[in-house]
C-alpha positions as CSV (number, residue, x, y, z in Angstrom):
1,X,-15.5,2.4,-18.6
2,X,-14.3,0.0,-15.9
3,X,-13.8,-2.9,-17.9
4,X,-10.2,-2.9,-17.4
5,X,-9.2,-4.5,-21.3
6,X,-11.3,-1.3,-22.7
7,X,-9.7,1.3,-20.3
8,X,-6.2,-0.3,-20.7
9,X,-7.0,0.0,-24.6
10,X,-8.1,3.5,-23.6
11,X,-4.7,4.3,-21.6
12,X,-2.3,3.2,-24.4
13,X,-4.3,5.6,-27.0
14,X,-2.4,9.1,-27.4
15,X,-5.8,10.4,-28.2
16,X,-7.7,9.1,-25.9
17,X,-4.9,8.9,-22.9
18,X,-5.6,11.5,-20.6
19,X,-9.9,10.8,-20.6
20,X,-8.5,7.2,-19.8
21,X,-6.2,8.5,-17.1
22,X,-8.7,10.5,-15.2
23,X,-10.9,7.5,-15.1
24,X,-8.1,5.7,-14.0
25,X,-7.6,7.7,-11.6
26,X,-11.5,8.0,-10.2
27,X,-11.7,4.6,-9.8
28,X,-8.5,3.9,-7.8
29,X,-7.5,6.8,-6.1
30,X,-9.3,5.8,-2.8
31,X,-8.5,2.3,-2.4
32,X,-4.7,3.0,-3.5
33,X,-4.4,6.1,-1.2
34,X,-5.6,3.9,1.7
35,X,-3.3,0.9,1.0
36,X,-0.6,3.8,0.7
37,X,-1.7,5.0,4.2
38,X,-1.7,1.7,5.8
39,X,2.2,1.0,4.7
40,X,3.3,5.1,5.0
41,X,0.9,5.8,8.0
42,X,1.3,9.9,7.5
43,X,-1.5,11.5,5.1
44,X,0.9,13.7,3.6
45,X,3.5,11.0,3.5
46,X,0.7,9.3,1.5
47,X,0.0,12.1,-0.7
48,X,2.6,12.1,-2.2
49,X,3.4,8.6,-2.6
50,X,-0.1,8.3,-4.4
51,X,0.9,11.1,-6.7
52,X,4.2,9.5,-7.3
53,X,2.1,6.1,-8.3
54,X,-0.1,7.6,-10.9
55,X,3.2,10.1,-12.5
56,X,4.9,6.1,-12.6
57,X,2.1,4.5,-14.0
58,X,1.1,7.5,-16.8
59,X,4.5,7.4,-17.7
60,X,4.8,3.6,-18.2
61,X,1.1,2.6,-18.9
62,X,2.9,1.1,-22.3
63,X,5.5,-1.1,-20.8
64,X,2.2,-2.7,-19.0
65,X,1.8,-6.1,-20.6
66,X,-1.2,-7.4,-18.8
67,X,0.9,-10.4,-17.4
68,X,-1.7,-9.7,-14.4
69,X,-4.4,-7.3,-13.8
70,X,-3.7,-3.6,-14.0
71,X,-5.6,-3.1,-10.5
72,X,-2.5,-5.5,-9.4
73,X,0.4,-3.2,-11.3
74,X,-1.2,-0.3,-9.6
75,X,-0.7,-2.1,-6.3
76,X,2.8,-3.0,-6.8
77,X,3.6,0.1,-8.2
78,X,2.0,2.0,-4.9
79,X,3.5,-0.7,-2.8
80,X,7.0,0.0,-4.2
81,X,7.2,3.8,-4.0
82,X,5.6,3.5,-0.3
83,X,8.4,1.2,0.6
84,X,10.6,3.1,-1.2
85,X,9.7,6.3,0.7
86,X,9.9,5.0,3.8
87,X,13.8,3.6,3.0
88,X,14.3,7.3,1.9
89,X,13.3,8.7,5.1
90,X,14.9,6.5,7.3
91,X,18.4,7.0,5.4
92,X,18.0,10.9,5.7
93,X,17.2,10.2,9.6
94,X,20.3,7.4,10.0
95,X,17.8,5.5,11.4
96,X,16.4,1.8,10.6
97,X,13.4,1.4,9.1
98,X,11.4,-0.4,12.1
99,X,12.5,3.0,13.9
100,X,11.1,5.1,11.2
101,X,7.5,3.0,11.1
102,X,7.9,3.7,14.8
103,X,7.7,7.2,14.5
104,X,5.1,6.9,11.9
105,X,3.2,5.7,14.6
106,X,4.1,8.2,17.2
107,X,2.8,11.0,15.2
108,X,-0.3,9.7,14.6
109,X,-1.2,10.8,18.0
110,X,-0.8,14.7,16.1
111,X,-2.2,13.8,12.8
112,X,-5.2,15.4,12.3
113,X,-6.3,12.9,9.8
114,X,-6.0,10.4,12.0
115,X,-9.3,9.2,13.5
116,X,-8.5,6.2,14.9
117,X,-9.2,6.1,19.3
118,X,-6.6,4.1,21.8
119,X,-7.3,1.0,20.3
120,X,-6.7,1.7,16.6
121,X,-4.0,3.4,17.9
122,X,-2.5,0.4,19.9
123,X,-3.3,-1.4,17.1
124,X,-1.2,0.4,14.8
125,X,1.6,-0.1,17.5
126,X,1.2,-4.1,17.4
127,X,1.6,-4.0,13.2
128,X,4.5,-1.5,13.6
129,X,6.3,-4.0,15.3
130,X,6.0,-6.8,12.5
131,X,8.6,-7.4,9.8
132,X,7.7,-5.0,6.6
133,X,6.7,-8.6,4.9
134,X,4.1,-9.4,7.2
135,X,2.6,-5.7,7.9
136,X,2.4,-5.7,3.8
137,X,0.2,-8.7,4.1
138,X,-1.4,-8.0,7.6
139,X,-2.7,-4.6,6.0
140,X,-3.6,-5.8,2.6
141,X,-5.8,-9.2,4.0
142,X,-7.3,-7.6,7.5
143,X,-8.0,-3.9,6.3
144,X,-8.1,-3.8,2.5
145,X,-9.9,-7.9,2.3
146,X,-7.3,-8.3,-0.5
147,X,-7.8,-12.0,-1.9
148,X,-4.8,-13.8,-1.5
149,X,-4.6,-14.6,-5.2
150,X,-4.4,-11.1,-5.6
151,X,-2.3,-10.5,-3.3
152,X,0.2,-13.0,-4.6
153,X,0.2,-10.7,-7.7
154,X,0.4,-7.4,-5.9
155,X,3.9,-8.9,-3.5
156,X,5.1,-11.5,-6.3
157,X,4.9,-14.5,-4.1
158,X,3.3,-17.4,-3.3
159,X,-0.9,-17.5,-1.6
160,X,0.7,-20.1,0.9
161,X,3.5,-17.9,1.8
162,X,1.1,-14.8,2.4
163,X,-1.3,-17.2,4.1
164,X,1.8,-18.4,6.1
165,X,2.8,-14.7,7.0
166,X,-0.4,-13.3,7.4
167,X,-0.9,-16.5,10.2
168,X,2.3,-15.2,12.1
169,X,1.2,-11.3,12.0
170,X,-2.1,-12.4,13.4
171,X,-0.6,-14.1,16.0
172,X,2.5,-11.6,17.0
173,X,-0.2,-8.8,16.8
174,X,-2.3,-10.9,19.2
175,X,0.9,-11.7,21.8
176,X,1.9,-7.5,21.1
177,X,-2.1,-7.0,22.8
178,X,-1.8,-8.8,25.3
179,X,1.4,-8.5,26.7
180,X,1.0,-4.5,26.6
């Protein structure tokens, strides 16, 4: 069942929704709960957002026109509730949203899901300090090997402009090393 036409068929079936769904689900949950965790950087934070993505997309599966590939509307979908979460949380703390991916980072350190050693952890320091743009793409080409073509889909944009961005992230996450 992972042609993606037949298990699309599958979603927008009342009968057969919720088989469809849990399939769904098996064969994404992973990959989007890491692309959630690369953007959110908390395991619970991500948690939730990936339970947010899969109420969104159960809920809309029939608005999905297969304009692109439904891997890529799950992306966007997870990409815009991560985002949106982390707006959320730094309105509730008053502070900007570089501050809040600051103290993403900071606890990270506590997390107990976090396995990462000082250098995944400086790492995560360098990204942190990158427009939201570029540690979208940064995270999606070096950690997930997202194709640009399918990143373009994910982010709506151009592959030069990701290529582009992804260029600049390199190199300010290469400056942010070395200087530190």
């Amino acid at each position: 069942m992972t042609d993606e036409a037949q298990l699309l068929e599958l979603l927008k079936s009342e009968n057969q929704k919720d088989t469809a769904f849990r399939a769904l689900i098996t064969l994404y949950k992973e990959r989007l709960y890491w692309h959630i965790r690369n953007i959110v950087k908390s395991h619970d934070d991500a948690d939730d957002v990936l339970q947010n993505t899969f109420i969104k997309v159960y809920k809309n599966i029939h608005n999905f026109k297969g304009d692109s590939k439904l891997f890529s509307w799950l992306y966007r979908i997870a990409t815009n509730e991560s985002i949106t979460l982390i707006n959320k949380n730094a309105k509730r703390l008053q502070i900007s949203n570089e501050d809040i991916q600051q103290l993403a980072i900071n606890n990270l350190t506590s997390d107990v899901y976090f396995e990462g050693d000082a250098i995944q952890l400086k790492l995560q320091q360098a990204i942190a300090t990158l427009p939201q743009k570029q540690q979208l793409v940064f995270n999606m080409k070096y950690f997930e090997n997202i194709k640009y073509k399918d990143m373009a889909e994910i982010l709506e944009t151009s592959e030069g402009a990701l290529k582009a961005s992804y260029h600049i992230a390199v190199k300010k996450i290469e400056a942010y090393l070395t200087n530190n």
